[in-house]
N, C-alpha and C positions, 0 to 999 in steps of 0.2 A: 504494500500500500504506500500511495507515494505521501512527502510530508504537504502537500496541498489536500489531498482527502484528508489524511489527521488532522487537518486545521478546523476540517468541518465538522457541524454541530453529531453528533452519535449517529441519528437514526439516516441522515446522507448522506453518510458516505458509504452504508447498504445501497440507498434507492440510486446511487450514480449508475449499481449494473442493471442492463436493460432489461436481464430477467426478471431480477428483484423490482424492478422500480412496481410500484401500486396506488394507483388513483386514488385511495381513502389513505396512503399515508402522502401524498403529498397535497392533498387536500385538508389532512386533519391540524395543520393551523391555522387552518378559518375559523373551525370552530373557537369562539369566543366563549368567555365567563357566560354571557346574556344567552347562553345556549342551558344553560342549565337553570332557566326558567319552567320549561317545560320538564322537565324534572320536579320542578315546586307542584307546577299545574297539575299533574298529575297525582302526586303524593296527596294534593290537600281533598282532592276527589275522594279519595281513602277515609282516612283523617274524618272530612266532613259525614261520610256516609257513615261512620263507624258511631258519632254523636248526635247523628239525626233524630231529633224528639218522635218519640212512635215508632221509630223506623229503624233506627242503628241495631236493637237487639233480633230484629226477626233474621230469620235463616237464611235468607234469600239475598237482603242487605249485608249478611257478612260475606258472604260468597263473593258479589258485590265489589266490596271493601278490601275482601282478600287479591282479589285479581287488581285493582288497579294499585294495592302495595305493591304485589309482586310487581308491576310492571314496570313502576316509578323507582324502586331497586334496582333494577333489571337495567333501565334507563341511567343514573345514576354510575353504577360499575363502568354503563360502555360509555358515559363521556366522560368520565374521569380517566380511565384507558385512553381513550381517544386524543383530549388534552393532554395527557402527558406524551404521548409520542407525538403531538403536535408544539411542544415546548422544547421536546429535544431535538426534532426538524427543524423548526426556526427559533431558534436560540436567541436567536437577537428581537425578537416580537416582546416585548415586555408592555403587559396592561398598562401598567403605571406612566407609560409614559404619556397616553394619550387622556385625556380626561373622559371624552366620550365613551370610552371602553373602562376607565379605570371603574367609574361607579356602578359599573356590571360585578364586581370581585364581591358586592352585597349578593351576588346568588346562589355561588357556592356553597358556604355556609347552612343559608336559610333550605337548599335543598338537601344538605349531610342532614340538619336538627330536622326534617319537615319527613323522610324516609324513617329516622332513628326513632321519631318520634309513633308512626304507625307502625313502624313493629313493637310498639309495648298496645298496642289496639288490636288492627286487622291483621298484623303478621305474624300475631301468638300465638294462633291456631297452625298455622304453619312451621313458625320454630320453637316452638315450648318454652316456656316461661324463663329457663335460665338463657337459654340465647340471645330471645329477646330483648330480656334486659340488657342483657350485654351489650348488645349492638346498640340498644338507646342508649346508653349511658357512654360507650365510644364515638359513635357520631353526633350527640351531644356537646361532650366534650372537644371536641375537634374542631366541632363549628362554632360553639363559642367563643376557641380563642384565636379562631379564624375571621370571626365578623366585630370580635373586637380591633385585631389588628386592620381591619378593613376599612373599619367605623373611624377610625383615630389615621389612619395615612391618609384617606382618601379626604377627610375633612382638611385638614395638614395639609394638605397638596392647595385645594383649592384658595383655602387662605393665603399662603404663601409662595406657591409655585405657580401653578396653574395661568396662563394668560385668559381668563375668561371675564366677559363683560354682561352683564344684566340679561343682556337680550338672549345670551349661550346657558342658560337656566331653564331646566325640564327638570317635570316630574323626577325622572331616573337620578336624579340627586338623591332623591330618599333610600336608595335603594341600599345601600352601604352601612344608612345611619340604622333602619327597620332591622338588619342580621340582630342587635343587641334585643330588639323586644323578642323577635322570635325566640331566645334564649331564654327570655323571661317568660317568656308563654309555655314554652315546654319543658323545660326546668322543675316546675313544681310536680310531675307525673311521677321523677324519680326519689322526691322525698319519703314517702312510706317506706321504699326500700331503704333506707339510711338508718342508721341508728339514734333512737332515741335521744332527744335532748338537743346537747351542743351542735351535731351534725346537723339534724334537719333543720334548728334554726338559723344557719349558719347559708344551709344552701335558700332558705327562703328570702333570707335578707339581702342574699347576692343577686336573688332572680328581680330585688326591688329595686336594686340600686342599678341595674340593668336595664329596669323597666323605665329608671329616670334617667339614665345615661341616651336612649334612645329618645324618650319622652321630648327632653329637652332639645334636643338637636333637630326631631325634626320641627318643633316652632319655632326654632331659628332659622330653620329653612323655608319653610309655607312664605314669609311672608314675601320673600324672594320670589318665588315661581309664583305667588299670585302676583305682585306687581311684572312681571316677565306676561301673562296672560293679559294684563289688564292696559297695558300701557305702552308695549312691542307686537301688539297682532295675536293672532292667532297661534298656536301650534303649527310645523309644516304637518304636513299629513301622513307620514310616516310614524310620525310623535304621535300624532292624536290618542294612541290606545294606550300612551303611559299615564292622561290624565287617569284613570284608573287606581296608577300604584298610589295616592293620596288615599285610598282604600284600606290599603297595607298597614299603615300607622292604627288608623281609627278602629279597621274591627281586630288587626293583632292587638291591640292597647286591651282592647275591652275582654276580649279573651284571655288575657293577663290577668287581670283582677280577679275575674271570676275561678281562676285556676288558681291563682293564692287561696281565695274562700275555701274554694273545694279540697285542696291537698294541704293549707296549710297547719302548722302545729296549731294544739286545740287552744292555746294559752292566748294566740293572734286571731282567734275564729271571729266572735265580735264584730274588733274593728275592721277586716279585713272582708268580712261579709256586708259591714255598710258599706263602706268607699268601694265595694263592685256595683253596688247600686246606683251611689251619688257619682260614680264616675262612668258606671257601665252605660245608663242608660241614656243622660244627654252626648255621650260622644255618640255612641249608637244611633240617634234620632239624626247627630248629623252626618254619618257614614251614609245614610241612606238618600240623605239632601245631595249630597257629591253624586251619590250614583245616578242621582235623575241627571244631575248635572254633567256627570262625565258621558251617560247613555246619550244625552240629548245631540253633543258635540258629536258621539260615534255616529251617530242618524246623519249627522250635517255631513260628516267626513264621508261616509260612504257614499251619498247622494251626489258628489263630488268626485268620485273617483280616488276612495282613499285604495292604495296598493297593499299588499300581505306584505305583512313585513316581522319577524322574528318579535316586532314591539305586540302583536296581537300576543303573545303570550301573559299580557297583562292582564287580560279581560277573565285569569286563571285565580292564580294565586287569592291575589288582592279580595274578588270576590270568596273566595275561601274562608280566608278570615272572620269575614264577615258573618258568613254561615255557623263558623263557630263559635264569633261572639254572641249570636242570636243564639244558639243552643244551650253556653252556658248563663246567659240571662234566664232563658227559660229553666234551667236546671235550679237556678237562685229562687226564684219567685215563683214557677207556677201558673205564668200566666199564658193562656193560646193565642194571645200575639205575638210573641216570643218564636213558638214553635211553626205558628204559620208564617214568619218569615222567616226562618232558618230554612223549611220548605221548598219555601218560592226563590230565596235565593240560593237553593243549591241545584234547583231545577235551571235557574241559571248559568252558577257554574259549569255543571253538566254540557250545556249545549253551544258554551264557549268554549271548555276543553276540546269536543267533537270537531267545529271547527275550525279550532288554531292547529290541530293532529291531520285533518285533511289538509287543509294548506299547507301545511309542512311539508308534509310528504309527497304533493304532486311541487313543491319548490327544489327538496335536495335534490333530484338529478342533476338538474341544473346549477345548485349551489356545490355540487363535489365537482361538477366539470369546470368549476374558474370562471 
């Protein structure tokens, strides 16, 4: 091998022979962080079906629930494969440099905790209870101090590195600062399993200070992308389906509190059970104000000629969330509007997943040929 092939990155200086060379590995540095949205999309289908009020415990729903964990697994393993022989192909592609792309490094994370997190649900029945856990509590772990390290560079960047102006403000900002709630939201599932006392209150109070780490940040950011809406035009229309991830924040948050209520130590039950109510339910009222509002713009956009673009995988997750903060409201209080929109919006979900997964798939031929 001569010392010009050793110069290059590992996996090229395989694909330089003409036999070896293959179209998915010189393809697979395309795929970007923002690819592993549909990983989220699919996970929170799981997830969501698994706490549908009426509906999560019948046979049919776990079945359900079970197929789209496995899938979102499934998923998960081959882009993470995929990425990594796309990072030692082109060695020199580093996220961070671009902003556009860095604030995608929020979806990594939220899909390791979003998988980890239905396998202590719908993927128990398939690996029994000690697996399970295990694997929640390693992709947990992993994405935690992945979406912290993401939350803290990618904020760090735009302050001080980053050339970016007012008008270069979307949604996908949030995407980075959101990985810390999702840690807070599914964090609490692993306390029962912890030892009495010191531990469990130790992991509840980290999932709080998480919840305000994230909390915080993204209302330093709204008020930025609302003045960028309000005062720069419109969204291009490629964008338009991240006003969505403002979704992310609102029903993750509210799914937070209600999973402190639920899982936490019985000494915090109380206060912990009000503040999911005094905080659950007006973010809640206004999660569902945004969706008229973000729905109304996808109506504009589409009428227009919006294009399929990788950003439709927002019309996924974000509503996800949502679904499960209405579930655990209605797990708090009892009440059938709680559950009829958990419902309605997972009947949503549902037929936004269906088609961000057909348009994907009639796009990658086209996206692995260049």
């Amino acid at each position: 091998m001569t010392p010009t092939a050793l110069a290059l990155p590992l996996t090229r200086r395989f694909t330089q022979h003409p036999v070896t060379r293959h179209p998915v590995v010189e393809a697979a540095g395309r795929f970007g962080p923002n690819w592993y949205a549909a990983v989220m999309g699919t996970a929170i289908v799981a997830n969501g079906a698994h706490v549908l009020p009426g509906v999560g415990s019948a046979g049919w729903a776990q079945v359900w629930a079970e197929a789209f964990w496995a899938l979102g697994f499934a998923g998960l393993v081959a882009l993470a494969g995929t990425r990594l022989v796309g990072r030692l192909h082109h060695a020199r592609v580093r996220p961070l440099d671009d902003p556009s792309v860095a604030v995608f490094l929020g979806c990594p994370p939220m899909a390791l905790m979003a998988v980890g997190f239905g396998a202590l649900g719908a993927g128990e029945p398939l690996l029994g209870p000690g697996l399970a856990l295990a694997l929640d509590a390693v992709l947990w772990t992993l994405g935690t101090v992945y979406g912290i390290w993401a939350a803290g560079t990618v904020l760090y960047r735009l302050a001080m590195h980053y050339d970016v102006a007012r008008a270069d403000s979307a949604p996908t900002w949030l995407l980075p600062v959101v990985a810390p709630m999702v840690s807070a939201t599914l964090g609490p599932a692993l306390i029962p399993h912890l030892p009495s006392g010191q531990a469990q209150s130790t992991m509840l109070l980290a999932c709080v200070a998480m919840f305000g780490i994230s909390l915080v940040a993204v209302l330093m950011l709204l008020p930025t992308l609302f003045a960028r809406l309000a005062h720069e035009g419109p969204l291009p229309p490629v964008l338009i389906p991240t006003l969505f991830l403002v979704l992310g924040p609102l029903g993750q948050s509210v799914t937070a509190v209600t999973q402190f209520a639920a899982h936490g130590p019985a000494e915090f039950g109380g206060v912990l059970g009000g503040f999911a109510l005094l905080y659950g339910v007006p973010v809640f009222g206004f999660a569902l104000l945004w969706l008229a509002i973000a729905g109304a713009a996808t109506v504009h956009g589409l009428r227009n000629g919006m294009p399929f673009a990788m950003t439709w995988w927002a019309y996924t997750f974000p509503v996800g969330t949502c679904v499960t903060g209405a579930a655990g409201l209605y797990a708090r209080t009892g009440l059938a509007a709680f559950a009829v929109a958990a419902v309605a919006l997972y009947a949503l979900l549902v037929s936004a997943w269906a088609v961000a997964v057909v348009r994907t798939a009639r796009s990658l031929p086209t996206f692995l040929r260049g």
